[in-house]
C-alpha positions, 0 to 999 in steps of 0.5 A: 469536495472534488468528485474524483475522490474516493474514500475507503470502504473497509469492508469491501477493501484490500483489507477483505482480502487477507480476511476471507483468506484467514477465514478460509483458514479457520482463523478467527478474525474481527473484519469481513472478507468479501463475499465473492472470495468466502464463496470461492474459497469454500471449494477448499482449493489445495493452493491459495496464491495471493498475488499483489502488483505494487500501483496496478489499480484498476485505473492503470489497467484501464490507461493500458488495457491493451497490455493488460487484456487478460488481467483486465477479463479477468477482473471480478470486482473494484475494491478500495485500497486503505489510506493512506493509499501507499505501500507501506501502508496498504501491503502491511494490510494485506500481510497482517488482515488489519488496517492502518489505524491498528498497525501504526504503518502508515506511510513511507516515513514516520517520525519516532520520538525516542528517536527524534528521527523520521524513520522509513520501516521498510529500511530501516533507515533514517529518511531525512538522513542517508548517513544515520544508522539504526543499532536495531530493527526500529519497526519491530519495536515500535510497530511490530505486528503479526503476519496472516503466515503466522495466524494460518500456520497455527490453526494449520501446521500442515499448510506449506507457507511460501513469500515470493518476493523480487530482486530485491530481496530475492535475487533469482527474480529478476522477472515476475515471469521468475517469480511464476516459475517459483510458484508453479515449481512450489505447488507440485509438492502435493501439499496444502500452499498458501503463496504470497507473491510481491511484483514491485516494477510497475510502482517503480516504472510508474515512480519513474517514467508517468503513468502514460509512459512506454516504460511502464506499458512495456512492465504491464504487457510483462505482468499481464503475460506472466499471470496469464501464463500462472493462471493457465499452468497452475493445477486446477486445485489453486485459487489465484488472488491478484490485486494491487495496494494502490495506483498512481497518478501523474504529479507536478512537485511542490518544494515546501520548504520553500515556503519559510512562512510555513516552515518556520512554524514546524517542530519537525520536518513533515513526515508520512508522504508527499500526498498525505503529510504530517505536520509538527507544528509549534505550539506558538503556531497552532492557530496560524498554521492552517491560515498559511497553510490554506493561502498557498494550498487550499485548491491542492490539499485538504488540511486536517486536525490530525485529531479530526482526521482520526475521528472520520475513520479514514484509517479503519476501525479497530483500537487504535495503536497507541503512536498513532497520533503521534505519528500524525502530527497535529495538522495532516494534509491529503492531496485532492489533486495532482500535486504532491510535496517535495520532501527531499532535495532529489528528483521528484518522482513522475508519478506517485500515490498516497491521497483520495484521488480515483487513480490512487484509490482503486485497486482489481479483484482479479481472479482465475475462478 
């Protein structure tokens, strides 16, 4: 198999971050933290600030180390991301301390049955329908989990629990330089913080412009100079914690519907990410699938049994959630290059994530003690 492939190890992954966290704050949990954090946190710091850069892994740092400079001195250790390697997937790891195959969030759309729909959580939106609305929260339903906030404000109501979001969600964070102020604002409240901030530009550049792109050098100068400005203004009683969910990797689209050898054999369209897909497939069609499949795909995708998939563990350890193979499909796919499928008739991205590849894969442990 490709050498350029990385596979999650989960207990020296994203998902040992909220662990060690929650463990810090007396937390019963059921997977292991990383050591180096377990023993900085036994300094029992009065502010904990978990920063995490939505595509800053370790290989984009390393493509613009002259922008990232501060950030890159300041890296502890290489971690994997989970997989699949994307947003969904890995910051809902990194808010709840469980991973994937437990909390059923594993992709950008995933297709709810009751529904008969491909439905994107974070938007509560149909995926292959702009027009379709939902009359309820679908992921609060189906994949409702519980957030490391909720298990550190029980075991400590004195704890002051703040979520530092951008733009999007908040409006006076047009800047992570914004969301810096925020947090250093917050902590001179002398109280017990714990801080999650969320930086989604550099996804959103690398998405848009490539990986090699002046755009997305530009946002890496803006974040390697706000998180050094945090890192230097913070009180020296705060731990700071930044890390990414994954990186990106520059991509050549493939128009799979196109291929009417394939989709004619599809129940559904496929559903998760471009690089790691889900595929319904008829039951008339079960054995010749992956024949097809192969002849077109076999240098550019890896194609799983999604039953075989799940037994390899590639979605962590755990029980796992009871839609889980419903949401895999019969047949999954993994990119094990630089291609990724076109699944909406829309631009295609420059730059994207989800597979096994290094770029993908690794994420920083960057911290300022």
């Amino acid at each position: 198999m490709n050498k350029k492939l990385v596979f999650p190890d989960y207990d020296h992954s994203l998902l040992s971050i909220p662990n060690s966290i929650l463990n810090h704050y007396n937390v019963k949990t059921e997977y292991k933290g990383l050591p180096y954090l377990d023993n900085k946190l036994k300094n029992n710091y009065r502010n904990v600030i978990f920063v995490l850069v939505d595509a800053l892994g370790t290989e984009i740092i390393k493509k613009h180390l002259d922008k990232a400079s501060f950030l890159n001195n300041h890296l502890r250790d290489t971690l994997t991301t989970v997989f699949p390697s994307t947003t969904t997937a890995a910051t809902t790891t990194a808010l709840t301390g469980i991973p994937p195959v437990v909390s059923g969030w594993v992709g950008w759309q995933q297709f709810i049955k009751e529904e008969n729909r491909h439905v994107v959580f974070f938007m509560n939106k149909d995926y292959y329908d702009d027009n379709y609305k939902f009359t309820y929260n679908v992921s609060d339903k189906f994949v409702k989990t519980k957030t490391i906030y909720e298990k550190i404000k029980t075991a400590n109501p004195n704890v002051n629990i703040k979520e530092i979001f951008p733009k999007f969600k908040e409006k006076n964070h047009k800047t992570i330089n914004d969301q810096v102020t925020t947090c250093l604002n917050t902590i001179d409240n002398n109280q017990k913080n714990f801080i999650y901030i969320y930086w989604d530009q550099v996804d959103s550049k690398l998405h848009e412009f490539g990986t090699e792109s002046k755009e997305v050098a530009d946002e890496i100068d803006q974040v390697n100079q706000a998180l050094k400005r945090l890192f230097k203004q913070a009180s020296e009683d705060s731990l700071i914690i930044v890390t990414a969910d994954h990186g990106q990797i520059d991509i050549e689209p493939i128009k799979i519907f196109e291929y009417e050898d394939i989709t004619k054999m599809l129940a559904q369209k496929p559903a998760v990410e471009a690089r790691a897909t889900a595929f319904y497939v008829k039951e008339e069609y079960m054995e010749d699938f992956p024949i097809v499949f192969n002849k077109h795909f076999h240098d550019k995708f890896v194609l799983y049994k999604s039953k075989d998939l799940l037994k390899m563990n590639i979605f962590g350890f755990g029980k796992a959630h009871p839609k889980l193979k419903e949401f895999l499909g019969d047949y999954f796919s993994i990119a094990i290059d630089k291609y990724a499928f076109n699944l909406l008739n829309k631009k295609p991205h420059k730059a994207t994530h989800a597979g096994l590849v290094k770029a993908e894969m690794l994420i920083p442990l960057i911290t300022n003690h």
